[in-house]
SELUM-95220 format. One record per residue: x, y, z of N, C-alpha, C in turn; residue in one letter. Coordinates in steps of 0.05 Angstrom, whole numbers, padded with zeros to 5 digits, always signed. Layout:
// residues N
XYZXYZXYZA/...
This chain:
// residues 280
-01053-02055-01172-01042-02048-01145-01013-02056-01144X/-01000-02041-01137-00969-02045-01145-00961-02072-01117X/-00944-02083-01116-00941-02105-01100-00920-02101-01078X/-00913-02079-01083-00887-02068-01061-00889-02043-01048X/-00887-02038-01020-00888-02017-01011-00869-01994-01027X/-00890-01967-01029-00887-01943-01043-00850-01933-01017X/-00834-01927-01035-00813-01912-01021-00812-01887-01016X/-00816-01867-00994-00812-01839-00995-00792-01827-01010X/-00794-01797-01011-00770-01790-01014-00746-01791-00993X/-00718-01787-01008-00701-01782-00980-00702-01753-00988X/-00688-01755-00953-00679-01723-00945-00650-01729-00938X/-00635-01698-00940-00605-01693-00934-00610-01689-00909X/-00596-01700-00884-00582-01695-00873-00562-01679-00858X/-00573-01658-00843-00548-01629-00843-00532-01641-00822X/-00518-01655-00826-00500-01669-00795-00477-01650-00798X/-00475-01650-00763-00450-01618-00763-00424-01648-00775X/-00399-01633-00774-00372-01642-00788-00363-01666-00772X/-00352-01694-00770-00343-01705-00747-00309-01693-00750X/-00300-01689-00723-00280-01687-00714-00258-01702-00711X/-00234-01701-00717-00224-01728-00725-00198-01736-00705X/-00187-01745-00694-00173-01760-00668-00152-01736-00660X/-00142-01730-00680-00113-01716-00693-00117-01685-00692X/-00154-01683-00704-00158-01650-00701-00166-01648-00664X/-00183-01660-00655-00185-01656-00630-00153-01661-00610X/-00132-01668-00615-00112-01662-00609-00106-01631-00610X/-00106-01624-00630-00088-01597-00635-00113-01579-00620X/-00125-01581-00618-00150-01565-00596-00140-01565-00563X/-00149-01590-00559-00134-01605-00531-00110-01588-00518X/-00089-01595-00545-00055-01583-00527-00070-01556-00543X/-00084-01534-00552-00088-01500-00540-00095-01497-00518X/-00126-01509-00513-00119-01498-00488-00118-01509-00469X/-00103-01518-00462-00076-01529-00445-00053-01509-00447X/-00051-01503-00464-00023-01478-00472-00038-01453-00455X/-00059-01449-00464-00070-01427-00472-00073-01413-00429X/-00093-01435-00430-00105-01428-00409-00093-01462-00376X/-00077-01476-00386-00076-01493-00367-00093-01513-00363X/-00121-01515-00382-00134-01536-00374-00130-01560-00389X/-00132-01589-00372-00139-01612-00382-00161-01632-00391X/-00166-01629-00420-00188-01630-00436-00189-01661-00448X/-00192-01683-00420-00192-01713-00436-00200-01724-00460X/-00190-01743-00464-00212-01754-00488-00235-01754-00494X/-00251-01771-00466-00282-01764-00464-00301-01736-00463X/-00282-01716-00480-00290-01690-00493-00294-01680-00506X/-00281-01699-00530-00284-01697-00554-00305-01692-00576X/-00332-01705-00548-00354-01696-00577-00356-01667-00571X/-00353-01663-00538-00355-01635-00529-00357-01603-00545X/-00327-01616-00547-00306-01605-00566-00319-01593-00588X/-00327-01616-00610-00338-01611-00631-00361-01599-00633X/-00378-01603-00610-00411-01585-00609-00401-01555-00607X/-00374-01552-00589-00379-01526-00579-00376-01504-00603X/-00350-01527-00617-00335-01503-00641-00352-01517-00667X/-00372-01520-00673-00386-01533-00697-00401-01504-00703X/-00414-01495-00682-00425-01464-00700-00405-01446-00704X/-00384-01438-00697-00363-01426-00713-00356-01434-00740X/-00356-01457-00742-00349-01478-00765-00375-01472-00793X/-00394-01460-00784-00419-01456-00795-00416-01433-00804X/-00415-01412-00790-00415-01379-00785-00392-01369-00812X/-00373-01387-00805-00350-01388-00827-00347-01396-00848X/-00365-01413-00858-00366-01436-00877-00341-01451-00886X/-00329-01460-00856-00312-01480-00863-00320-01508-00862X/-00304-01519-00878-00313-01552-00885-00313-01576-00859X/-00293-01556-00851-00288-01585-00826-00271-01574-00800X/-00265-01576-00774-00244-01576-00756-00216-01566-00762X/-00194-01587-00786-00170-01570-00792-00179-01551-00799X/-00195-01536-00828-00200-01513-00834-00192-01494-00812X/-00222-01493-00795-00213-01482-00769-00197-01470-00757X/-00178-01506-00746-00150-01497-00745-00137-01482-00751X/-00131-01489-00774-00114-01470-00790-00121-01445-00787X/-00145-01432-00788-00151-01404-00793-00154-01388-00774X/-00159-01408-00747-00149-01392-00716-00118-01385-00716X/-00097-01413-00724-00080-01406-00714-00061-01375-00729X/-00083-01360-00742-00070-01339-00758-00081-01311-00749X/-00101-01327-00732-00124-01298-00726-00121-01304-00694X/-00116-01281-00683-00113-01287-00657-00141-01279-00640X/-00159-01266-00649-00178-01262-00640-00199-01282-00643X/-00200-01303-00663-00211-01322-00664-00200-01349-00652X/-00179-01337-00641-00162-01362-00614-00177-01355-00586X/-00181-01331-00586-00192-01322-00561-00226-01329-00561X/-00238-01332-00585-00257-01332-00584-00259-01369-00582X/-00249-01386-00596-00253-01423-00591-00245-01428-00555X/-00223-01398-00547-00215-01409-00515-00250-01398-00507X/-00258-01376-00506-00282-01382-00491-00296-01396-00496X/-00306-01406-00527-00328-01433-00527-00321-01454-00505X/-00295-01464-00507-00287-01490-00500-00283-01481-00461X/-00277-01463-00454-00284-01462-00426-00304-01457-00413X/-00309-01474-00395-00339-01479-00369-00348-01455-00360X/-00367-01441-00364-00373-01429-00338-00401-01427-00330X/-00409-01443-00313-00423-01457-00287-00424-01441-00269X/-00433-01421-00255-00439-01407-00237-00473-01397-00226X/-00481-01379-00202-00497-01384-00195-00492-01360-00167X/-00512-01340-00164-00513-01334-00137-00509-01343-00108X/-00488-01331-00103-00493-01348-00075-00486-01377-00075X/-00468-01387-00086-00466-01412-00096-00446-01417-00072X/-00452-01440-00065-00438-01461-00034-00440-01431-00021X/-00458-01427-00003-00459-01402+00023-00441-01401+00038X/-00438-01433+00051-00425-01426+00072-00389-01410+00074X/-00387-01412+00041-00366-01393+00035-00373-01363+00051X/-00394-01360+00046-00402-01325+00050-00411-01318+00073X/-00417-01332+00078-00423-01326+00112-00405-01336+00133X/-00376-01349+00121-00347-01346+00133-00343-01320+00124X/-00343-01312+00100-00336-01286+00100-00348-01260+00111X/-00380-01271+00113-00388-01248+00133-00397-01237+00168X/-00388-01264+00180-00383-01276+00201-00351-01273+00212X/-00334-01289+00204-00310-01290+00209-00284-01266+00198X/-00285-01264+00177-00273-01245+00163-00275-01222+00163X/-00302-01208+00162-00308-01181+00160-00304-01166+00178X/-00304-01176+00206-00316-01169+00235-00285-01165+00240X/-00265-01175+00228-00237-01177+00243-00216-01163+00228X/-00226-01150+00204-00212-01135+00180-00206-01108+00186X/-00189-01089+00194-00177-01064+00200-00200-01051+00180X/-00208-01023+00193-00221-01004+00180-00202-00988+00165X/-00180-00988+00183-00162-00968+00170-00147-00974+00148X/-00153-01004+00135-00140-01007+00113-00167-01020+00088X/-00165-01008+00066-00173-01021+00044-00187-01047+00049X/-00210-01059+00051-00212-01090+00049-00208-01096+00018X/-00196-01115+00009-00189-01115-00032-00202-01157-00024X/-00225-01154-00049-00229-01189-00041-00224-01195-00082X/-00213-01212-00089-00206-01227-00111-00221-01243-00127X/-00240-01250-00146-00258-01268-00150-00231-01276-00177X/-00230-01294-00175-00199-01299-00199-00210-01324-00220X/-00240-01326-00216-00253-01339-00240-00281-01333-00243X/-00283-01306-00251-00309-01300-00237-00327-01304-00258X/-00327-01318-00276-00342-01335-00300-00364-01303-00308X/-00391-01310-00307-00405-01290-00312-00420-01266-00293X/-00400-01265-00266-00401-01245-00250-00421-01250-00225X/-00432-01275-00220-00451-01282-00204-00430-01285-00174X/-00416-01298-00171-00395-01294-00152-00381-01269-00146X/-00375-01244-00159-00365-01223-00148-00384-01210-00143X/-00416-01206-00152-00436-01186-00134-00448-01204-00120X/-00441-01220-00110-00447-01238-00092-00436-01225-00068X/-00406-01235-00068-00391-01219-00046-00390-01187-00045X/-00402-01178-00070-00406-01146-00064-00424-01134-00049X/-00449-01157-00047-00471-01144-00025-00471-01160-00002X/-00447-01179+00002-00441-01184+00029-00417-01161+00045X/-00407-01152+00019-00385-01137+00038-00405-01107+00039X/-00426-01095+00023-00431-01076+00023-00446-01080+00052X/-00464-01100+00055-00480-01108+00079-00468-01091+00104X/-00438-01110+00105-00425-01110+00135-00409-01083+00134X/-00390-01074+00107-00375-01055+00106-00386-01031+00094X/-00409-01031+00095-00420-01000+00089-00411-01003+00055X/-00423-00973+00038-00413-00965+00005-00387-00959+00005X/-00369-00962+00019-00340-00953+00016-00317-00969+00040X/-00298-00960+00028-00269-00978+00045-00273-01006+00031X/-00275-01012+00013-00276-01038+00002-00273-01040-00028X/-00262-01056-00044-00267-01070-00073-00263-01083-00082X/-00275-01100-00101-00264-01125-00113-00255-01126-00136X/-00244-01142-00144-00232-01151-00174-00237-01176-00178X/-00250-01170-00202-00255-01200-00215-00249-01205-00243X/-00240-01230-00250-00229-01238-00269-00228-01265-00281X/-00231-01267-00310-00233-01302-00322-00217-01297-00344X/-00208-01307-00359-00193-01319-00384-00214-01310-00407X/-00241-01320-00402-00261-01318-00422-00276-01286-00424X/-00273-01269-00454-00280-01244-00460-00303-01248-00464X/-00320-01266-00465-00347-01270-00467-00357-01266-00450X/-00352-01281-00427-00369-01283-00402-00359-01250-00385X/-00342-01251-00388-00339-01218-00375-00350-01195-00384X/-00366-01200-00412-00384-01180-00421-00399-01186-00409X/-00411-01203-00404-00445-01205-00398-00440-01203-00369X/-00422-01211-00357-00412-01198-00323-00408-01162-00323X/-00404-01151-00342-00397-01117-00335-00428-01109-00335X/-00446-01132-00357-00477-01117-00357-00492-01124-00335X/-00478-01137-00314-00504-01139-00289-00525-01151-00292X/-00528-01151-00319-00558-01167-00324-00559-01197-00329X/-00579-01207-00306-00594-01239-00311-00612-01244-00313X/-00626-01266-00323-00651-01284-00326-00659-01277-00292X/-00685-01268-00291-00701-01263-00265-00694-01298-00248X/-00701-01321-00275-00697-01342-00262-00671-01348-00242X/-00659-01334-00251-00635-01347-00225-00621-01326-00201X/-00653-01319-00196-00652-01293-00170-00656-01311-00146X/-00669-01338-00152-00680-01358-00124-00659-01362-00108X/-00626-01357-00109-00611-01358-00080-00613-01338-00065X/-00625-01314-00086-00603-01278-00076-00635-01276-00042X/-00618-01280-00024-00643-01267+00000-00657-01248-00003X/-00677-01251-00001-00705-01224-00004-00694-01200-00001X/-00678-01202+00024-00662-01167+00035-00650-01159+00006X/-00629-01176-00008-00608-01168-00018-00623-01167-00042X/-00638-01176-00053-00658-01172-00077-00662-01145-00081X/-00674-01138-00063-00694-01117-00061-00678-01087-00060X/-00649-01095-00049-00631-01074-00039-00618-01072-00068X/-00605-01091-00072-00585-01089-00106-00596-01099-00123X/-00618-01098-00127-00622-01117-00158-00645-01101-00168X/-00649-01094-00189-00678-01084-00203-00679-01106-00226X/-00719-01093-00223-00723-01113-00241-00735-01113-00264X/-00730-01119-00284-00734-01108-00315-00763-01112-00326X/-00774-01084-00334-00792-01072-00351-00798-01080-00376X/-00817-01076-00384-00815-01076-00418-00800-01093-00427X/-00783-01083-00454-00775-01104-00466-00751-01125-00445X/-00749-01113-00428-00726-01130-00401-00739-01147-00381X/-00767-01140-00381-00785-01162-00365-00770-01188-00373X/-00773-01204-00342-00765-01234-00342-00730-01222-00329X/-00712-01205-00332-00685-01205-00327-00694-01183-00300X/-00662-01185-00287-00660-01172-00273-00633-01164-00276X/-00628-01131-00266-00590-01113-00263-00592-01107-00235X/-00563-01107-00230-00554-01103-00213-00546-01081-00212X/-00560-01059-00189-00558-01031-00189-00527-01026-00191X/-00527-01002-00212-00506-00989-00210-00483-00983-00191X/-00487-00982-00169-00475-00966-00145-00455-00991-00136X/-00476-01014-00140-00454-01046-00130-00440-01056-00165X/-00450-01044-00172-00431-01054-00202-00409-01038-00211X/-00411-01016-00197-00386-00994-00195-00367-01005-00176X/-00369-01031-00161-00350-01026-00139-00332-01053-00149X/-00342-01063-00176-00328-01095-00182-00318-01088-00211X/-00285-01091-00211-00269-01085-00234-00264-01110-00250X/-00281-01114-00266-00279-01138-00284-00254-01131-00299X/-00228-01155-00303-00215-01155-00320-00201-01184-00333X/-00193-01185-00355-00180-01204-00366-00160-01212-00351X/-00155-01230-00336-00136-01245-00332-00135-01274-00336X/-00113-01282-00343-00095-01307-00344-00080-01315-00331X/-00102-01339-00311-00078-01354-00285-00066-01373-00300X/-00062-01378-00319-00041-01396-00328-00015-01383-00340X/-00012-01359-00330+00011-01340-00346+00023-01318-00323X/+00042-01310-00318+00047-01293-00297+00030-01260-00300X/+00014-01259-00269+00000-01249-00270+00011-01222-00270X/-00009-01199-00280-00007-01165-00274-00001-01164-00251X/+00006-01140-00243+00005-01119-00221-00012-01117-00205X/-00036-01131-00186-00066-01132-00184-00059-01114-00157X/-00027-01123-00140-00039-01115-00114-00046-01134-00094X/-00048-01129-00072-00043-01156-00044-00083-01155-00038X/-00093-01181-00033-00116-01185-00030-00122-01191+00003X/-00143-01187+00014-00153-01199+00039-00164-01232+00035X/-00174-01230+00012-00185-01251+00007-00186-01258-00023X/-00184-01295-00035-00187-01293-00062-00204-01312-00059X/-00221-01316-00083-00242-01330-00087-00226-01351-00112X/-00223-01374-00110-00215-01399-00135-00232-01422-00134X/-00261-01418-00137-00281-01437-00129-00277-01452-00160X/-00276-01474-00152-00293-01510-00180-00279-01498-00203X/-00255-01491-00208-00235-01488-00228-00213-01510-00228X/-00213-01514-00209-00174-01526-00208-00188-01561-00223X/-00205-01561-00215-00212-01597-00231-00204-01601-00249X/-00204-01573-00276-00197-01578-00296-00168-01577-00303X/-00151-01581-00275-00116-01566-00278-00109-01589-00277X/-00080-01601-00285-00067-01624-00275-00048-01612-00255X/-00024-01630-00238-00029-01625-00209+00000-01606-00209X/+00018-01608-00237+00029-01580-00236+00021-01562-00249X/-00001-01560-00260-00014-01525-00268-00022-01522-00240X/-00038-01540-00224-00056-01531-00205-00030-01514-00181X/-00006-01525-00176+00023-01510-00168+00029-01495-00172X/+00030-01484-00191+00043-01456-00206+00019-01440-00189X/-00006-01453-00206-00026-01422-00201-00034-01421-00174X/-00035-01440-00151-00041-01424-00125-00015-01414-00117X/+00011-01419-00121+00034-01405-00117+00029-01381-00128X/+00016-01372-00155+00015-01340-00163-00011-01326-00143X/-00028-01344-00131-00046-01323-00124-00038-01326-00092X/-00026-01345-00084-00021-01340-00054+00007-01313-00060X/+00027-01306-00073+00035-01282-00078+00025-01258-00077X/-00002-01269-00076-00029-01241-00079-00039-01237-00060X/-00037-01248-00040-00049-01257-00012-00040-01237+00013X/-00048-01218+00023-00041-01213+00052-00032-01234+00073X/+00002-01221+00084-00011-01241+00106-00036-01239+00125X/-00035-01263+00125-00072-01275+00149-00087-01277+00125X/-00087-01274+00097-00103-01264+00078-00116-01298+00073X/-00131-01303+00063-00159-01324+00059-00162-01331+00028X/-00152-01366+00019-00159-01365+00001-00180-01393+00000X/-00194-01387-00019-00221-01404-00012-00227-01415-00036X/-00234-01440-00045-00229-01461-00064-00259-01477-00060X/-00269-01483-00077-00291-01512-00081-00296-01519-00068X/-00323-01527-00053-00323-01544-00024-00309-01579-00052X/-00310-01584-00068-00305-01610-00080-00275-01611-00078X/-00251-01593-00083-00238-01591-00090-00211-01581-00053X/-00194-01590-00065-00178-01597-00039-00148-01585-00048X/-00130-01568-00031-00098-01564-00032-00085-01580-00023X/-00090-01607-00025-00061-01629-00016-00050-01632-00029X/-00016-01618-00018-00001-01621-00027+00008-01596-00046X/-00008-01583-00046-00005-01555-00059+00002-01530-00047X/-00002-01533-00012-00015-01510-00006+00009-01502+00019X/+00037-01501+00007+00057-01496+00024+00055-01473+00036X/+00050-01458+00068+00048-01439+00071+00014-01424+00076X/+00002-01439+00065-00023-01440+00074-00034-01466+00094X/-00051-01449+00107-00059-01468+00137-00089-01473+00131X/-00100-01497+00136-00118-01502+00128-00144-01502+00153X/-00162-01468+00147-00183-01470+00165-00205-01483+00174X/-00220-01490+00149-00246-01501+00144-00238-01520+00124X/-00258-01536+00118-00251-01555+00089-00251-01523+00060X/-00243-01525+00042-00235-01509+00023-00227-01485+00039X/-00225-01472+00055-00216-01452+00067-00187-01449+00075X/-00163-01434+00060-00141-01440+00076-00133-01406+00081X/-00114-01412+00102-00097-01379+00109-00074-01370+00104X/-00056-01353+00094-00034-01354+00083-00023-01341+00110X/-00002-01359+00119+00022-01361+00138+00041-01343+00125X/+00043-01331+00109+00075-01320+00107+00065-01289+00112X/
């Protein structure tokens, strides 16, 4: 009988790459360049989870690799900026946004002109057909449209397809369910799209609020909900200065119930908590 416990075998280990102080720097200041956001330290493992399956997909060794091989490929810059940005969204998310807008706003908006409403981070499109079957509600299938727009080409695909997990239908009200949303068959069972007719009325496009914006056009209303956290307090300057430029006068720009314009919001009058009005 041998006198020492028997040793197993070992096994390898597939541990993704660690990231190293210096590479999560040169990540950090992109996008910050890129897109304006501030990406602390305490992100770093973040960081590394998000861009470690690229790192795989590629068979590169480590983070610089990476580096290096984004900063040559610009489509693979575009592709680490959407890993590394948030998007957190949800139907109907903080209401009482929408039922200022369908209460207060809608009721007082000229027929005779265009209503134009802005979703200017509209992550994976849950916020712009949000407000599309509040404005369809009050303003009938026409005299109305929105534009919506994020930084990230990812999430705006899966926002042009209308389609979600059935699971995150529990804000949309029974009415508005039933009116815009179908619900998937066969191999689509479990998802639900958003009928055509309200997905025709929301122009998803690439934009970059950290860069001077396109031609979009004067809004009634913009939507900048739980974005600015990630701005420091002169990105967060610049960019409500570019979208209050976008603003009708009387026009409504509406921000995070978390998130606050002190000190930002020259020219805007402050209605509600996140709710302000553009004075000029």
């Amino acid at each position: 009988m041998a006198s020492t416990a028997e040793v197993g075998p070992a096994f390898a280990v597939n541990a993704a790459p660690v990231i190293s102080e210096a590479e999560f720097r040169e990540f950090q200041q992109m996008i910050f360049s890129v897109a304006g956001i501030h990406m602390p330290a305490s992100k770093r493992t973040m960081v590394a989870g998000r861009l470690s399956k690229r790192l795989k997909e590629l068979a590169l060794a480590g983070y610089g690799d990476y580096w290096n091989f984004l900063r040559s490929n610009q489509a693979e810059k575009q592709m680490a900026v959407d890993l590394l940005t948030t998007n957190e969204t949800y139907f109907f998310r903080e209401p009482r946004h929408f039922e200022f807008l369908r209460d207060r706003v809608l009721p007082q908006c000229s027929r005779r002109q265009r209503f134009r409403l802005w979703s200017a981070a509209c992550s994976s499109g849950e916020e712009a057909y949000t407000a599309a079957m509040v404005l369809s509600d009050v303003l009938g299938a026409s005299g109305w449209e929105i534009l919506a727009s994020d930084i990230s080409t990812r999430v705006l695909e899966k926002a042009r397809s209308g389609r979600y997990p059935m699971a995150r239908t529990d804000r949309i009200p029974p009415e508005s369910l039933k009116r815009y949303c179908l619900k998937g068959i066969g191999e689509a069972a479990g998802t639900l799209m958003v009928d055509s007719p309200l997905r025709s009325k929301v122009d998803f496009r690439q934009i970059n609020l950290n860069t001077r914006l396109p031609d979009v056009g004067l809004f009634d209303v913009i939507f900048l909900r739980n974005v600015m956290i990630y701005f420091n307090a002169e990105t967060k300057r610049q960019i409500v200065a570019r979208l209050q430029s976008c603003l009708k006068p009387g026009g409504y720009l509406i921000i995070g119930h978390s998130e606050t314009l002190h000190g930002f919001q020259s020219g805007l009058e402050a209605v509600l908590p996140s709710i302000y009005r553009n004075r000029k």
